[in-house]
N, C-alpha and C positions, 0 to 999 in steps of 0.2 A: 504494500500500500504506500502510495506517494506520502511523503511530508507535508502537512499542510503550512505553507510560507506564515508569515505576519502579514496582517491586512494592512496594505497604507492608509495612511491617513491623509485624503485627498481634501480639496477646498472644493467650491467650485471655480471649473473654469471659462472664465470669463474675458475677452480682451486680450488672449495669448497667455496667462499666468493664472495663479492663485490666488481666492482671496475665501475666507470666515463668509459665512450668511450673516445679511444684514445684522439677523438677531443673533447671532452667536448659537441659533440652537441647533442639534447633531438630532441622527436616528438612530438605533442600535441595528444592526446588522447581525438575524440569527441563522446560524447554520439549519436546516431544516431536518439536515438528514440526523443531527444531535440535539437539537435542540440548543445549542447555548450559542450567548454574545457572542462575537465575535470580531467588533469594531464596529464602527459608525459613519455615517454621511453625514456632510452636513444638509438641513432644512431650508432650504430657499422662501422667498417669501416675493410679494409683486415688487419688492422694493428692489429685489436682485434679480428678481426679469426685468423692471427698467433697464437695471444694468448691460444686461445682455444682450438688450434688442438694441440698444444706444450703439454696444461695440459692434455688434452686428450691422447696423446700418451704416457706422462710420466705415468701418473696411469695406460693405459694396458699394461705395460713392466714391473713396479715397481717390484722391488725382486723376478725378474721371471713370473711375473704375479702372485705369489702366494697370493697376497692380492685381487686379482679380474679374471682377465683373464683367469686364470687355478685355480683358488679354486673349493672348490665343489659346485655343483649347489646351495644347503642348504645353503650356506652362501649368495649368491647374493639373492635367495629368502627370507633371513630374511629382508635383505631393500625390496625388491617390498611387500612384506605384512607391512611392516612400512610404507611403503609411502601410501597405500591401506587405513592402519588406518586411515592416520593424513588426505587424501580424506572426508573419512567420517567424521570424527569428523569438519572437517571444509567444509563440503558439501553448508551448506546456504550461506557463507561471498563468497564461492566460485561461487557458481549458483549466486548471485546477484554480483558481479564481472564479469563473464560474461553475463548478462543481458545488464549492463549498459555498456560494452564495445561492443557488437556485436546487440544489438537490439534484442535480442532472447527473446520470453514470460519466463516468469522464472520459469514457470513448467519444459517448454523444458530444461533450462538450467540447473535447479534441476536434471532431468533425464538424462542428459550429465554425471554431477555429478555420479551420481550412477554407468554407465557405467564404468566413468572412473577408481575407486577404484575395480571394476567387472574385468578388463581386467587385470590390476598389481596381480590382486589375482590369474587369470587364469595364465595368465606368470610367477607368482613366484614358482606355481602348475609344470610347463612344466621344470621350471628349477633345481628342483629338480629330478623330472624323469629322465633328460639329463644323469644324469653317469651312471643311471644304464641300458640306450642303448648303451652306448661306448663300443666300442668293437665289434659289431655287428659281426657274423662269415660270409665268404663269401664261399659257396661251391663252390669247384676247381675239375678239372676231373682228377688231379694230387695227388696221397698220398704224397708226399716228398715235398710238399709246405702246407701253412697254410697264409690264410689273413682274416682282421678284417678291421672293420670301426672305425674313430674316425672322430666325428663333433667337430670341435674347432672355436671359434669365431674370424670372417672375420678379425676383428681390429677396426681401427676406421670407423667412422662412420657419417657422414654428416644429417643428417633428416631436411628437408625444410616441411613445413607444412602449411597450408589454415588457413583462419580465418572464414570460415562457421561450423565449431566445434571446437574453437580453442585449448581449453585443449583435447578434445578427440582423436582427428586427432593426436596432437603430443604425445599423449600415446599410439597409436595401434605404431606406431613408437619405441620408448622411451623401454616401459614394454616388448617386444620384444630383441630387441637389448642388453639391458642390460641383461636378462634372460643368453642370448647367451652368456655372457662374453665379450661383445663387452664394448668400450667407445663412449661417443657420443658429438657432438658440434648441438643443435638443434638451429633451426635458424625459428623462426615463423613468421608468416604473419604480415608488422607492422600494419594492422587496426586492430588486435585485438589478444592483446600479451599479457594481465594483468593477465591471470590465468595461463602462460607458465612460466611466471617469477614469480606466486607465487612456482609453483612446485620447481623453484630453492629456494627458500625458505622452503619448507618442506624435500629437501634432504641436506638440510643444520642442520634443526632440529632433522632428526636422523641419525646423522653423516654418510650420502655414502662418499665411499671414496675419498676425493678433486681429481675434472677432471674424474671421471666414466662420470658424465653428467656437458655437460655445456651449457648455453643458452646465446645466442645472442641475441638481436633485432634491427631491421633494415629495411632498403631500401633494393629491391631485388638485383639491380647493384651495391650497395655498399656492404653489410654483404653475400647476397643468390649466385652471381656469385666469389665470392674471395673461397667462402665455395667447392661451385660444382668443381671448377678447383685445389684449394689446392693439392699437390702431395704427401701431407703423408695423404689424405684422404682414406680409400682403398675403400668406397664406399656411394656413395649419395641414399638414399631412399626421393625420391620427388610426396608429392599433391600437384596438382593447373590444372592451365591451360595448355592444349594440346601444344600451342606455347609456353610457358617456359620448357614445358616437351623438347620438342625437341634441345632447346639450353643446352640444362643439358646434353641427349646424346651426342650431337655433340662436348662440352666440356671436358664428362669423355671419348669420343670415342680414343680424342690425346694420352690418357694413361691407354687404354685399362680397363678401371674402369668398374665394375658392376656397374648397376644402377637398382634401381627396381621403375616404375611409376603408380601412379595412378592418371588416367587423368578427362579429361570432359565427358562427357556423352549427349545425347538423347533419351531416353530410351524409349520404345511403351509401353503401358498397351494396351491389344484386350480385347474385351469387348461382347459375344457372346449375343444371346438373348435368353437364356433359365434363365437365373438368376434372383437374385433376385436384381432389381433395387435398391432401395436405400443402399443395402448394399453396392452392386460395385458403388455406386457413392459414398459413404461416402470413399472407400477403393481409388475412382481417388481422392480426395481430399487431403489424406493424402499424396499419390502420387507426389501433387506436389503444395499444398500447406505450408506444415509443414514445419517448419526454412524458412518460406520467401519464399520458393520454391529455396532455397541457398544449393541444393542437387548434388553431381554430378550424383545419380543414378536417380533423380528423372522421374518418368514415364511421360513427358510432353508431347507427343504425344498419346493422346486417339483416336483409333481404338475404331469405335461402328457397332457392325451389323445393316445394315440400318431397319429392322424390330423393331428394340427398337430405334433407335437414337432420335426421337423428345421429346420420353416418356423423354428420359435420358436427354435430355440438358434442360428437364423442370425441371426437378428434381433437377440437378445439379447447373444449377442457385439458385433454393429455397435456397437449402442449403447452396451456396456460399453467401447468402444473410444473412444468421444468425452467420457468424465465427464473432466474436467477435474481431473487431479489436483496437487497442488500446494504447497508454504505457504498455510497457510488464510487467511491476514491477504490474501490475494491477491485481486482481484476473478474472480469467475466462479468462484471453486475450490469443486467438488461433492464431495471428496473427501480430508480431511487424513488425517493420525497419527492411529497408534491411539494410545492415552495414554501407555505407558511401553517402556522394553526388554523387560519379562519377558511382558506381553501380546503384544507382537512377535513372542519365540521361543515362546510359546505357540501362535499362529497358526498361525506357520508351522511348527511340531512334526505339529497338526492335517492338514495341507495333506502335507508328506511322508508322514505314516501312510497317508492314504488311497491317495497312488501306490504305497505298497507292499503293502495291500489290495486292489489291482487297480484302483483306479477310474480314470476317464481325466480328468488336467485340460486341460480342452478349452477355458478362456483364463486367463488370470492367472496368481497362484501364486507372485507376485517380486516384489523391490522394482522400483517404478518405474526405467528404466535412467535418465533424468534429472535423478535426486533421491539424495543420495549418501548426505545425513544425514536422520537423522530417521527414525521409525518406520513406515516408508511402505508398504501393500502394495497391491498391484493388484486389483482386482475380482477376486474370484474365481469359476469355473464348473466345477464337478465332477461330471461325467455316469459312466452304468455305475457305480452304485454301488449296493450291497447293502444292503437293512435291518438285515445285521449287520456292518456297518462303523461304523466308532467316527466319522465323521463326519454319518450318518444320526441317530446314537441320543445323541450328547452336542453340548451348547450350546459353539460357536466362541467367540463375543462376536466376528465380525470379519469384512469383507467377502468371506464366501463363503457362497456357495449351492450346493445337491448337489439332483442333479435323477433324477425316476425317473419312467419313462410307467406309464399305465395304461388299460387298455380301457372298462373300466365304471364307472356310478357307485358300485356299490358294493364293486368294488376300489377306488377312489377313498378312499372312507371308509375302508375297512380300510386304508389306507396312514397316512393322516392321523392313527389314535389309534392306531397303531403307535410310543408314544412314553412313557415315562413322565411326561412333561409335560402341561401344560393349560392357559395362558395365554392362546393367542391360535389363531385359523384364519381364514382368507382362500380364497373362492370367485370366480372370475370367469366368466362367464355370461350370455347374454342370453335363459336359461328361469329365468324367476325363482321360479318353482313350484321348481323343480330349484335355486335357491339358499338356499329358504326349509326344502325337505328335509335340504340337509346341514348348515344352520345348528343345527337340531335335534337332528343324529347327531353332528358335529364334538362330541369331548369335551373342553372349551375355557371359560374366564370369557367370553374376548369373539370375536365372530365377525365378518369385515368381508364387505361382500359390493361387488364389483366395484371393491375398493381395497383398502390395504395400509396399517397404520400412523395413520389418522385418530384422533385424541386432542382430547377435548373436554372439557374440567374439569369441566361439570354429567353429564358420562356415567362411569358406576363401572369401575373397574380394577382386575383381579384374576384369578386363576386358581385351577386343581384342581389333585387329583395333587399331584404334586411341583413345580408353581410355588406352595405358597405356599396361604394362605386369607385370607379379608378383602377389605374391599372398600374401593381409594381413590377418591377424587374422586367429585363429584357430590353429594345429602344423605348417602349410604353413606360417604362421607370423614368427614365430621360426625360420623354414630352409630359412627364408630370408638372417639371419644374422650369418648363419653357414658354413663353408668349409668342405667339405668333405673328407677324406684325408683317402687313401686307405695306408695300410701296408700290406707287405708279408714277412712270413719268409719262409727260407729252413728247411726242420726239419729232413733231414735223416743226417746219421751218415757215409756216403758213400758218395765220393766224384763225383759232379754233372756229369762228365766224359764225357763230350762235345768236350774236346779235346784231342788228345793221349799226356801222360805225359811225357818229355824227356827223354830221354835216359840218366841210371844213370853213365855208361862211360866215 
């Protein structure tokens, strides 16, 4: 088992450097998978978003923007592949930094790692490309005009971010935004902000410009609502939950603010019976057991064709019986903490409703019985359960899945947008005519077909409905944080002659 480092003791960063919260006050910082303190953040308050959003707007204006906002893409891309390095070269202190702050096995959070250096690199790639689309020509039915395109970055920029990826989440953000020339005041989740504030640490170490990015941490009513309403904000980009998403509209709605969100999910995997069993159950597992089941795409609604479903939920069990649960610094552990105590009794609030709803939990459901401390729950498998049960129709965030058969394919689909959500849907199948059909009907951003969860940085991320609108990652991440701006000129040498010219008398 790794050694767990000393937690720094970070400020916020603000302006290129460190400074105390306004009020001097901290947050304690607990391990999940132990239970105990472990250091502290400090508390932001609107008084050090002033802050932020002030050094934020001074760097995108700064000598015309010629230092960042309007330089050439190649120069904002020489920082996102320096940040990309100092990612890797600090991947392990990083991956065990987020272990010990979010509860994640520290493979998972090794492979966060990886991601996150992957996405700075793809963004620094897009940012360089950026001038040599400027300009783009527009065909007019007019010879005596001439218009082009220029994308110019939006301005500043708000990013609110989750703590179920916490560095990652705030890079599909972050490596975007700045790509685009934009500034940023990121504001993460306070259960787990240790590797968002080491990033202000790494753009500190190769010198980004003081105020390109700055990071808050905080309480959401204190740092996340002063952030979303700020008026020299020009735009909030917000992960979390469906109800915070909604008060963030309703707040940039007073000043007409773009907002792009990515919200909660319930996502269906169908499960037909021509497959090959254990592969699609290894594939429901990943589904929505992996990070806790702390996914918003994750497929927790399992559709089975009643022809295979007993085979499947024997199966499923088996397997759910051998994940390795454990202290995630552990080797082999597929299965830590969920992040905090109140996510815990959340869970497991979820998991009693439904037995008292009727449903049957047919394995899990408890803390592991060899794990005393720490936020630990078992895979969870809830069969008999009804589309109007509160575990069908609302997002868990946590290792359980609730399972319902169906005959046909097109009970199959009427199960699947049985949901006010639209995120994510997953088909397994060896008629691929017949996965290419429900891919089309699934009402969903993204569709996987015979997998569960695959995430690609050049491919877009986003949902309908009530996950949310906007699209991350891929060039879609880019034109998140772009303005469009049409120019025309006149180009004849002949006066436009619209009106008869006065009389020279």
């Amino acid at each position: 088992m790794a050694a767990p480092p000393a937690i720094p003791r970070r400020g916020l960063f603000i302006g290129g450097g460190w400074r105390e919260p306004s009020l001097g006050r901290r947050l304690p910082v607990v391990n999940p998978a132990t239970e105990a303190t472990i250091g502290d953040i400090p508390a932001a308050t609107g008084e050090d978003v002033e802050l932020a959003v002030s050094a934020a707007r001074d760097a995108f204006g700064h000598d015309g923007g010629r230092h960042w906002s309007r330089a050439p893409g190649a120069v904002r891309a020489k920082y996102l592949k320096a940040i990309a390095a100092k990612i890797k070269d600090k991947k392990s202190y990083l991956a065990l930094l987020e272990t010990l702050d979010s509860g994640k096995p520290l493979d998972e959070a090794a492979g966060d790692m990886e991601d996150v250096a992957a996405c700075f690199e793809y963004y620094a790639d897009l940012a360089e490309a950026l001038d040599g689309k400027q300009r783009s020509p527009i065909s007019l039915p007019m010879e005596n005009f001439e218009s082009y395109i220029l994308k110019e970055p939006i301005g500043v920029v708000g990013l609110i971010t989750p703590w179920n990826y916490p560095l990652l989440m705030a890079t599909w953000k972050v490596a975007p935004a700045l790509a685009a020339g934009c500034t940023a005041v990121l504001k993460p989740s306070e259960l787990a902000s240790l590797t968002c504030l080491e990033l202000g640490g790494i753009c500190a170490e190769i010198g980004l410009p003081p105020g390109v990015l700055n990071i808050i941490t905080g309480l959401g009513p204190e740092a996340g609502a002063p952030l979303a309403s700020h008026p020299h904000v020009d735009k909030i980009a917000f992960t979390g939950s469906t109800e915070t998403g909604k008060r963030i509209m309703i707040t940039a709605s007073q000043m007409v603010k773009p907002v792009s969100l990515e919200l909660g999910g319930k996502s269906p995997l169908i499960v037909f019976d021509d497959v090959d069993i254990d592969k699609a159950v290894e594939w429901a597992m990943f589904g929505c057991f992996a990070n806790a089941g702390q996914v918003c795409s994750a497929t927790s609604r399992l559709l089975l064709h009643e022809k295979i479903a007993k085979r499947f939920l024997d199966r499923l069990v088996a397997w759910a019986k051998s994940i390795k649960i454990s202290d995630p610094l552990e080797e082999g552990c597929r299965l830590g903490s969920v992040v905090s105590e109140g996510q815990y009794q959340k869970i497991m609030k979820f998991i009693s409703t439904a037995r008292c709803e009727g449903a049957t939990i047919l394995y899990g459901g408890a803390r592991p019985q060899h794990l005393k401390r720490g936020f630990f729950i078992e895979p969870t498998i809830i069969t008999n359960v009804s589309t109007s049960n509160q575990i069908w129709r609302e997002e868990v965030f946590g290792p359980v899945i609730c399972v319902k058969e169906f005959r046909t394919e097109r009970e199959a689909v009427e199960l699947a947008n049985n949901t006010h959500y639209g995120l994510a849907g997953a088909v397994i199948s060896n008629d691929l005519e017949r996965c290419e059909r429900i891919s089309k009907a699934i009402q969903s951003g993204i569709i996987w077909i015979n997998c569960s969860q695959p995430c690609f940085v050049q491919a877009p991320w986003g949902g309908n409905k009530r996950s949310g609108f906007g699209r991350e990652l891929g060039e879609w991440g880019l034109d998140n944080y772009l303005s469009v701006k049409q120019v025309t000129k006149y180009c004849s040498d002949e006066p436009y002659g619209w009106y008869r010219p006065p009389s020279k008398l």
